[in-house]
N, C-alpha and C positions, 0 to 999 in steps of 0.2 A: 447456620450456614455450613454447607458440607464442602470442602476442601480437599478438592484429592493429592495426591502424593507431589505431582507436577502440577504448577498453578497452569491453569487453560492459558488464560492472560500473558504467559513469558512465552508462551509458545506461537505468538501471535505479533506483527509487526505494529497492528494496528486495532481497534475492536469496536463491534458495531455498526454501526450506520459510520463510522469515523474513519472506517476501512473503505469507503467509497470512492471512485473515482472524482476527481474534484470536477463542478461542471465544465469547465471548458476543456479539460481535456474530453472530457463524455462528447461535449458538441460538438469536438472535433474530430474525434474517431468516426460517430454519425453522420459525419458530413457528406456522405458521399453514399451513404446507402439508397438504395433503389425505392423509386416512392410508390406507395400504397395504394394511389389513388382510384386502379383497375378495381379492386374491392369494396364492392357497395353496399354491401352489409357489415366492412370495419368502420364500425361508426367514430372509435376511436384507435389510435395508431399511435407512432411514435411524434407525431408535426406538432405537439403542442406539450411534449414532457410530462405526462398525465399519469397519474399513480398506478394504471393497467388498460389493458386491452380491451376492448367493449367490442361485439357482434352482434350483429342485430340477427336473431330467430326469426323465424316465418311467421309464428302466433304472438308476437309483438312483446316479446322475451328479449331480454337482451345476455346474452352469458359474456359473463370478467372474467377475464385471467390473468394473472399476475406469478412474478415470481419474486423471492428475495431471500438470500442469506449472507450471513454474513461472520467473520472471525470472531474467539471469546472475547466479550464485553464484562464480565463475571469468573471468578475460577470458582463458585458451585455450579457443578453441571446441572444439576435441576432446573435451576436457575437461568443458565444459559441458554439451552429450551424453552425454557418458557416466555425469556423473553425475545429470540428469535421467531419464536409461534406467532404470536401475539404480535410482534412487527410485520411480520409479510400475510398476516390475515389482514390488519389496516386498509390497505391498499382496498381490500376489495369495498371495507365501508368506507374507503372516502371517495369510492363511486358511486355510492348512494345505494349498493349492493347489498345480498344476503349470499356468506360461504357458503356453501354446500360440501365440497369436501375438500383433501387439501393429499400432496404429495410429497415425502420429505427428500431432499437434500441433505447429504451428511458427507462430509470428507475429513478423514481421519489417519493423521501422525499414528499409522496402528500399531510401529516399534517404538511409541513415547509416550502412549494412553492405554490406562488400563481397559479391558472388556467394561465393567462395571461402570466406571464412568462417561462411558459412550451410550449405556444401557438408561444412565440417569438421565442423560441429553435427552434422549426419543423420549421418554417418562417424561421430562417435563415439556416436551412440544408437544405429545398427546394428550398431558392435561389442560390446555389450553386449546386444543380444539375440541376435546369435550364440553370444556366450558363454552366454545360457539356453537355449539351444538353438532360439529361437524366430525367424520372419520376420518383419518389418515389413511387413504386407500391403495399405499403403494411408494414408490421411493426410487435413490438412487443411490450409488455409495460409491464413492473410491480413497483409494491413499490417495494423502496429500503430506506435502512439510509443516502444513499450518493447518490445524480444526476450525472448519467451518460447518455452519448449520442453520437451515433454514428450510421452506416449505414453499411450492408451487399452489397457488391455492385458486378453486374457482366455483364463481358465484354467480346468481342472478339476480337479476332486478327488472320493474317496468323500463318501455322505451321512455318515460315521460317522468320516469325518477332519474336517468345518468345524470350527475351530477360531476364537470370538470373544473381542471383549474381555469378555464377561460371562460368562465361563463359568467365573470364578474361585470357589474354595472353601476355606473359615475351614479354616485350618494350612495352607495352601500356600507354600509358598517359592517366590520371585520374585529370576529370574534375568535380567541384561543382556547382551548377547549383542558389542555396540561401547561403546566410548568415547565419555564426551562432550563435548565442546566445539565442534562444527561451528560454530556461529553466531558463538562467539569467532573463533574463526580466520579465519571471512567478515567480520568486521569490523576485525581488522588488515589484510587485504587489500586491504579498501576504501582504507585509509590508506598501504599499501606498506610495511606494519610487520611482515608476515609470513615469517620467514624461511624461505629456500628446501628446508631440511629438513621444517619447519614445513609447507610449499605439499604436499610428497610426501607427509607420514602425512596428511594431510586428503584428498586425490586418492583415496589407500589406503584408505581407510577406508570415501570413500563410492561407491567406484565397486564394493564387498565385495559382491556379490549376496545376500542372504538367504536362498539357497535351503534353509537347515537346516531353516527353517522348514516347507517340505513332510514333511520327514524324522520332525521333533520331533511332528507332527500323528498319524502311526501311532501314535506311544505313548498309553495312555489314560492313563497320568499326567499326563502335558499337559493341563491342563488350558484354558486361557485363553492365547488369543498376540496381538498385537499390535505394531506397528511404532511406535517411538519418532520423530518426527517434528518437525512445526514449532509444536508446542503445548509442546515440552519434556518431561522427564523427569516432571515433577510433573502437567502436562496430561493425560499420555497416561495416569500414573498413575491418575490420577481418573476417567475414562474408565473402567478394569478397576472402579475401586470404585464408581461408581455404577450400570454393567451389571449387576453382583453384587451388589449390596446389602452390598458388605461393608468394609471398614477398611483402607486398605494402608499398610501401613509401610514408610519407605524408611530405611537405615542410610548417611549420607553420607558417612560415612568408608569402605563398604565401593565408594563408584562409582567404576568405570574410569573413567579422565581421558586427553583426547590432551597425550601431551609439555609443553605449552606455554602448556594451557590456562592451569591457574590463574596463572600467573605476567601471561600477558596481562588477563586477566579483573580483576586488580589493578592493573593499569596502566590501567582505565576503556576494554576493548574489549569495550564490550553494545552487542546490537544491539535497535534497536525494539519487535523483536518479543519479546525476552522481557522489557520493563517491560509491555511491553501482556499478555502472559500472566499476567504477575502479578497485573495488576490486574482480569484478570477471572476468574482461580479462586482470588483466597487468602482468598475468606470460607467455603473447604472444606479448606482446606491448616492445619498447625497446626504451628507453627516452635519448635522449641527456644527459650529463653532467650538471647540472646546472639551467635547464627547471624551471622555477619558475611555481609553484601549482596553480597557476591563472590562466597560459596557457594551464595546465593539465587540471584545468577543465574546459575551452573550446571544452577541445579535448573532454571531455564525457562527455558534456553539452545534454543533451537530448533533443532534435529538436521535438516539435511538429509540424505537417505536415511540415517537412524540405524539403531539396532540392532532386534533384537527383544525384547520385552518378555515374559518367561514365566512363569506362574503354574503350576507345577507341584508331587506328591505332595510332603510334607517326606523321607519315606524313600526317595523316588525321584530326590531334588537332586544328590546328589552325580554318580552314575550318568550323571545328564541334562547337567550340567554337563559334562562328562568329554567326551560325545557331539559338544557343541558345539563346546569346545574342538580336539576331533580333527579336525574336520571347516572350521577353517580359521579362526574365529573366537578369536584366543589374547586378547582384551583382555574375554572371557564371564567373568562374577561375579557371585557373590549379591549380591543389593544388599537385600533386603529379606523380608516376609513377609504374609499376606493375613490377617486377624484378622476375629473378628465384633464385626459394632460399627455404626454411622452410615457411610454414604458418603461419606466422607473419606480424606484422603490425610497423615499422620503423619510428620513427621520427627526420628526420632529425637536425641536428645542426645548428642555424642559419648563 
């Protein structure tokens, strides 16, 4: 791990996907913006909180766009690129997309970071869209008080692979594709509590490209994808159940955890953002009896470049699972199921 002089992480209020607006202040900033609906080839827009934009092309193309960055999560800047790349590329495969290229984002404390480790940042977001096979074709920079970084990136796909958070259907089985605890592990980090095994499966985890997600979009079982993110498990959850008007059920005992998670997470390493996500979806959330506040905040532990989120056939889970699994993602498991019901998000009793 390469550490430069000023850790990235003190120069930052907040880090990752953790530095996001909590959803209801987002919904309610949006509340009032002008709607889309004149546009009849934005197939997808902002009405349903969907991980980017979709247009539908003349020759039945559809082009994504997305953008995302965000504050150090990491004080290797390599690192921090990489895992920045790798988060706002997500987006485009949890639309069922392939990048094509990507635009960086970069705002830079330039009297409190060296040259060198700004040079490491783009280094390591460029190797990770060589690794999508994509070019960084351009950019934008300015001073800021706080480093930030991240990529505009944009893809295509068939019209008949878009793949949204609302396109979930009552008996679908709901698969996770990563582990969670990113947000725990940014917060012993912050503290120097994270151990150095600990530093590697969190690196590994989110620098995993998503590309299944293009993959999983061919199949028409697939129904509904999305990218688990800095709203948390239960956030992103509520998202699929309110696009679909349908009920999701989460089984707690059945969610991939990183190593170290829970053991930290009971040693009181929450970060910000997931009391602030609590506090603005759990008059949609419905808690077991007893849940001890460690597990809660798993559940809206804020996932920097997390996994994806899949709503898929019930007799096509196993199969789909299986796919996942092969294809590089081994910490992929059911974690739940889509029911008819109220737009809500359930958590089972153990």
């Amino acid at each position: 791990m390469n550490v430069p002089l000023v850790r990235l992480t003190s120069l930052a209020h907040g880090g990752g996907c953790g530095c996001k607006l909590a959803p209801s202040v987002l919904q309610n900033l949006l509340a009032d913006q002008p709607l889309i609906a004149p546009y009849k080839q934005l197939l997808v827009g902002t009405e349903t909180g969907d991980d980017a934009a979709v247009w539908q092309l003349d020759d039945g193309t559809c082009l994504i766009a997305t953008t995302d960055f965000f504050t150090p999560v990491v004080d290797d800047p390599f690192d921090f690129g990489r895992i920045a790349a790798t988060n706002a590329i997500s987006d485009v495969y949890a639309m069922g997309g392939k990048p094509i290229f990507a635009l960086a984002i970069l705002g830079i404390p330039v009297d409190k970071i060296a040259p060198e480790t700004v040079r490491d940042i783009l280094k390591g977001g460029s190797a990770v869209c060589a690794a999508a096979g994509i070019p960084v074709a351009g950019g934008h920079s300015i001073d800021v008080p706080e480093p930030i970084y991240g990529l505009a990136v944009i893809g295509i796909c068939k019209t008949d692979e878009v793949r949204r958070n609302s396109g979930a259907k009552a008996g679908d089985v709901l698969i996770l594709t990563k582990a969670l605890g990113v947000g725990v592990y940014s917060a012993a980090i912050k503290k120097n509590a994270l151990t150095p095994e600990g530093y590697s499966e969190m690196v590994a985890t989110t620098t995993l490209l998503n590309k299944v997600g293009a993959e999983l979009a061919k199949d028409p079982a697939v129904h509904a994808i999305t990218d688990v993110t800095g709203f948390g498990l239960l956030g992103h959850g509520l998202e699929v159940a309110r696009g679909s008007k349908l009920t999701v059920v989460i089984n707690p005992d059945a969610l991939p955890l990183l190593t170290q998670a829970t053991a930290l997470v009971q040693q009181g390493f929450v970060t910000g953002a997931s009391i602030r996500n609590w506090a603005s979806y759990s008059a949609d959330v419905k808690l077991p009896a007893g849940l001890p506040d460690w597990q809660r905040h798993l559940l809206t532990d804020p996932q920097t470049s997390g996994g994806l989120l899949v709503a898929c056939a019930p007799e096509r889970a196993g199969a789909i699972l299986q796919t996942i699994t092969a294809a590089g993602y081994p910490a992929a498991r059911i974690i739940g199921r889509v029911e008819a019901g109220a737009p809500e998000v359930w958590v089972a009793a153990a």
